[in-house]
LOMI-317035 format. One line per 5 residues: for each residue x, y, z of N, C-alpha, C, O. Coordinates in steps of 0.02 Angstrom, whole numbers, plus 50000, padded with zeros to 5 digits. Example, Ala and Ser with C-alpha at 12.3 -4.5 7.8 and 13.67 -1.06 7.14 Angstrom:
50660 49716 50390 50615 49775 50390 50660 49835 50390 50712 49834 50423 ~ 50642 49888 50354 50684 49947 50357 50645 50002 50394 50670 50057 50402
This chain:
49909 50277 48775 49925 50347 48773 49975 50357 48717 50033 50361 48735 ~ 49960 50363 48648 49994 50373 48603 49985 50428 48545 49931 50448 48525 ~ 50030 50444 48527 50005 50506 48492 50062 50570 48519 50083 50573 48576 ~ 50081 50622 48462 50103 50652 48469 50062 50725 48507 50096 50772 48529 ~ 49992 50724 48509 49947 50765 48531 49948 50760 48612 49934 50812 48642
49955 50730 48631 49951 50702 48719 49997 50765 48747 49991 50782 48806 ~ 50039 50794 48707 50072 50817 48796 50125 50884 48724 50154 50882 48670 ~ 50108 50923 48770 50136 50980 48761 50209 51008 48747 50233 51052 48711 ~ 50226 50977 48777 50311 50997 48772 50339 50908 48807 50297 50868 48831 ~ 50415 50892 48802 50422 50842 48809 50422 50806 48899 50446 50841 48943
50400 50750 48913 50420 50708 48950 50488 50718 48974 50537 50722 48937 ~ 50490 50722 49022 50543 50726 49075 50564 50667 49126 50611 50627 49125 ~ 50517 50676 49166 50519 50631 49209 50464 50574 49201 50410 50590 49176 ~ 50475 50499 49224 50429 50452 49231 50428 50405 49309 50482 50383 49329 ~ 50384 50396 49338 50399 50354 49391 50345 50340 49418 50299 50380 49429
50347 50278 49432 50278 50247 49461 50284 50259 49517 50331 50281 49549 ~ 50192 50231 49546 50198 50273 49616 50120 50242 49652 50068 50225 49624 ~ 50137 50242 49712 50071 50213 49730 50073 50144 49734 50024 50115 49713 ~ 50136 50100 49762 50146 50025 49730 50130 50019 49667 50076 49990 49658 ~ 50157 50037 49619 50142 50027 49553 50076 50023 49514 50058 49999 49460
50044 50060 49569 49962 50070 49531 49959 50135 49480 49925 50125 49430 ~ 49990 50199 49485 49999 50241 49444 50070 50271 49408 50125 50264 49435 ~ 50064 50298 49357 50126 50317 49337 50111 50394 49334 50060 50425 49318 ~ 50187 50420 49360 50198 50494 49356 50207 50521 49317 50262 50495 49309 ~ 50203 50573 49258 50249 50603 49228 50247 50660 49206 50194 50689 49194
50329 50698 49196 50319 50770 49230 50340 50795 49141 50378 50769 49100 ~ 50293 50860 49136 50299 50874 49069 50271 50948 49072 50212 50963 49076 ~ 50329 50996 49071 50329 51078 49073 50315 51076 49135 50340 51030 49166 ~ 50271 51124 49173 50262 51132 49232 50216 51093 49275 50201 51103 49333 ~ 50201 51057 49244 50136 51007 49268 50161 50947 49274 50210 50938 49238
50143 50896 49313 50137 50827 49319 50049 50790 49327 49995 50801 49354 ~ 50088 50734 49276 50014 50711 49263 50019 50642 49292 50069 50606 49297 ~ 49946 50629 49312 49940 50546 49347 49900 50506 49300 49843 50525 49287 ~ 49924 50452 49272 49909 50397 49249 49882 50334 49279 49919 50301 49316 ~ 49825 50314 49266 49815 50234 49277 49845 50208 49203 49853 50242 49153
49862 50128 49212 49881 50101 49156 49840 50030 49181 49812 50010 49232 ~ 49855 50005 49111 49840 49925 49127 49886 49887 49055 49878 49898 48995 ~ 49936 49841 49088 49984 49810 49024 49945 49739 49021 49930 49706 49071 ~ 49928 49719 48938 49914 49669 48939 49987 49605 48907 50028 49603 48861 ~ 49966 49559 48973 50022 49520 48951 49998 49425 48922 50015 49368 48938
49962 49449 48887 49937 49390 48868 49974 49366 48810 49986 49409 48768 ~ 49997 49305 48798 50054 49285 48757 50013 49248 48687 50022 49188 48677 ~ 49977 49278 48652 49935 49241 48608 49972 49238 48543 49977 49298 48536 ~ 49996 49217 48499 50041 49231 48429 49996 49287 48372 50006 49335 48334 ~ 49953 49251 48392 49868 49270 48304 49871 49348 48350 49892 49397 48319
49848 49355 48424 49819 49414 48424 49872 49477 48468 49851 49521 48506 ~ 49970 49458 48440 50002 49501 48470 50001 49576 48445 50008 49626 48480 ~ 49989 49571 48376 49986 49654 48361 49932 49704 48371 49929 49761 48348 ~ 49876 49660 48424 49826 49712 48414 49828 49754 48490 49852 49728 48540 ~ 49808 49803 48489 49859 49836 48566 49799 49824 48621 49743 49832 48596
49799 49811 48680 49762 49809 48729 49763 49825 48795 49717 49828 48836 ~ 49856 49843 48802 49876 49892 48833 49841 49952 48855 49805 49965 48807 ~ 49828 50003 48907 49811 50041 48886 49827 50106 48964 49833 50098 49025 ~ 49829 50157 48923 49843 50209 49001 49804 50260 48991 49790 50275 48933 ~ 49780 50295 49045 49729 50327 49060 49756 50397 49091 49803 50398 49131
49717 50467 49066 49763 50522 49108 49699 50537 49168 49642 50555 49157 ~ 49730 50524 49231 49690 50550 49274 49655 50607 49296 49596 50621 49301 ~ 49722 50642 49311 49716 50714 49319 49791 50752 49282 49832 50727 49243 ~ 49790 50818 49310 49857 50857 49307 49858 50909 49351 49815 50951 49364 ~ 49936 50897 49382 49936 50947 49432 50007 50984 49437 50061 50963 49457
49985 51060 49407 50024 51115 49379 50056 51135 49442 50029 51130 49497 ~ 50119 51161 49430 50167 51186 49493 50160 51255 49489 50175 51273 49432 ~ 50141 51309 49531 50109 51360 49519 50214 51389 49514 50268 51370 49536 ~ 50185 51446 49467 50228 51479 49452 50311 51458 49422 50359 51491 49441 ~ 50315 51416 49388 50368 51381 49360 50350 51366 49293 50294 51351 49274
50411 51371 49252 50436 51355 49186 50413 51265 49178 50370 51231 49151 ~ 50462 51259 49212 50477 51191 49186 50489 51146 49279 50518 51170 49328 ~ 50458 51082 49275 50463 51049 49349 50536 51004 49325 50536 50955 49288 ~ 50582 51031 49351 50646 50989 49337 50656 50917 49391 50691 50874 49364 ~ 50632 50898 49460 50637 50849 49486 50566 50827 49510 50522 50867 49527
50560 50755 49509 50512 50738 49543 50522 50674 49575 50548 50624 49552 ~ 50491 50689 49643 50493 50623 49685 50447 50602 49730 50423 50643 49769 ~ 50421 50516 49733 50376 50508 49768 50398 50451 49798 50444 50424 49767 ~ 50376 50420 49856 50389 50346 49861 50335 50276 49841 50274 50277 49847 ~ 50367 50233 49822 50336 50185 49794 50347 50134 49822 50319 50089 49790
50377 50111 49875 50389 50069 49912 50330 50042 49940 50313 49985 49923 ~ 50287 50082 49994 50238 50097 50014 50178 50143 50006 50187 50188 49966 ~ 50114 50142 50039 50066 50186 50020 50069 50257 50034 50034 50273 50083 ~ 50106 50312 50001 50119 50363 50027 50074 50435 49963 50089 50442 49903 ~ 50036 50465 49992 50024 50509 49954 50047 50578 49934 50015 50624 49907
50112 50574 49954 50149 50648 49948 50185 50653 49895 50211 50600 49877 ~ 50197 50701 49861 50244 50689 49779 50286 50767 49803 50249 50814 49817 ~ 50335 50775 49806 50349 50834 49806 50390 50834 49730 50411 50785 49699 ~ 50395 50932 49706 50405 50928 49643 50464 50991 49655 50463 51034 49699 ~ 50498 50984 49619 50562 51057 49600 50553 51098 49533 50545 51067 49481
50555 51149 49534 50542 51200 49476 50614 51231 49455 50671 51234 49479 ~ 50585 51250 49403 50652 51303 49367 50663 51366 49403 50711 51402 49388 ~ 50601 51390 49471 50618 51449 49487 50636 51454 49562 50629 51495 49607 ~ 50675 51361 49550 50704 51337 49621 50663 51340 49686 50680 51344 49745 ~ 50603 51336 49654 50534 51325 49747 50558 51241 49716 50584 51212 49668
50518 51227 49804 50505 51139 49808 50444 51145 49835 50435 51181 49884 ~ 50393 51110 49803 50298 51114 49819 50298 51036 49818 50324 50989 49787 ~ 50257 51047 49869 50250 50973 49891 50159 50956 49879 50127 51003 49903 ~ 50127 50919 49859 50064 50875 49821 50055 50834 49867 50094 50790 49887 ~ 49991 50851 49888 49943 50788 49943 49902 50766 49881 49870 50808 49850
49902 50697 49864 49872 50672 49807 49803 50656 49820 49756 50653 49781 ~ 49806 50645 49886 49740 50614 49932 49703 50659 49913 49656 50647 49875 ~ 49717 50731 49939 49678 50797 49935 49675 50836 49870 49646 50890 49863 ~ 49712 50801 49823 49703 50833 49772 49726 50896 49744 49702 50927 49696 ~ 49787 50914 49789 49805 50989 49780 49866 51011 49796 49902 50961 49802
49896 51060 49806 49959 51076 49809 49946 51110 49902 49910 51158 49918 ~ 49992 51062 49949 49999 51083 50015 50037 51122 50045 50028 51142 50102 ~ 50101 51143 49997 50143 51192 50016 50211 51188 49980 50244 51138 49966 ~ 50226 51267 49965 50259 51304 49928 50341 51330 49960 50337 51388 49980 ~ 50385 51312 49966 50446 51334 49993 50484 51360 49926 50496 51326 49876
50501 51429 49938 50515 51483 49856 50602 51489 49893 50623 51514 49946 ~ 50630 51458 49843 50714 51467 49839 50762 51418 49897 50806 51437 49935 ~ 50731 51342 49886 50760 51315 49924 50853 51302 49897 50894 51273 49933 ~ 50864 51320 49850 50926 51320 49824 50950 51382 49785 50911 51418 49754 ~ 51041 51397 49789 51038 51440 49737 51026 51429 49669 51009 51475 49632
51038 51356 49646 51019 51361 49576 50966 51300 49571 50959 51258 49616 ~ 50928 51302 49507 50866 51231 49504 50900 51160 49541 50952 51129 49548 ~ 50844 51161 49554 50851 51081 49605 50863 51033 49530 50831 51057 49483 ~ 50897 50978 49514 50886 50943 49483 50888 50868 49509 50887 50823 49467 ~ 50892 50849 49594 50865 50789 49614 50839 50807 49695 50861 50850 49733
50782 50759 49708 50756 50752 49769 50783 50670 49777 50794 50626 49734 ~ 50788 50672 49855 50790 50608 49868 50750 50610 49939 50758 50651 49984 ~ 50706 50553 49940 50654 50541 50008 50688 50483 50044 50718 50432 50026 ~ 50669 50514 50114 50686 50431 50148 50645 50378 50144 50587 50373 50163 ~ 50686 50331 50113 50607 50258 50123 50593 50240 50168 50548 50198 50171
């Protein structure tokens, strides 16, 4: 995933998720899901050629927000919930399973959320 064309405005947030099978990352109002695959093969002749590689799955826009200022999921275990914080201070919470946004709570703070924390 390289290239200045990939993504709209900048990277914010990053965090893996899913036991380290996908990576998160939150960029304007959207968060996008990544597969990756790192290659760690230690060869000298064939280190510069890239084989690395990450994949955009989907993207899933936070309805009505600027910018998603927090994001949190757990990675400990298999959990499919991501909840996200906006600039217009809702917290929307993402069933990844289902593919969609499960619910919308508008002004959980007086000012932008800038951290979630989940219980592990």
């Amino acid at each position: 995933f390289q290239g200045k064309d990939k993504f709209h405005k900048s990277v914010r947030f990053a965090q893996f998720y899913y036991i380290d099978t996908f990576i998160l990352l939150c960029c304007g109002a959207e968060f996008h899901l990544l597969s990756f695959y790192l290659d760690t093969v230690k060869d000298d002749l064939k280190r510069y050629k890239q084989r690395s590689v990450c994949k955009l799955i989907q993207k899933f826009p936070m309805a009505s927000t600027v910018e998603i200022t927090s994001l949190s999921t757990v990675n400990d275990f298999y959990s499919y919930i991501v909840l996200t914080a906006g600039s217009n201070r809702a917290l929307e919470v993402f069933d990844l399973n289902a593919g969609c946004s499960s619910a919308v709570i508008p002004e959980v703070h007086s000012r932008s959320v800038h951290q979630i924390c989940q219980n592990k």
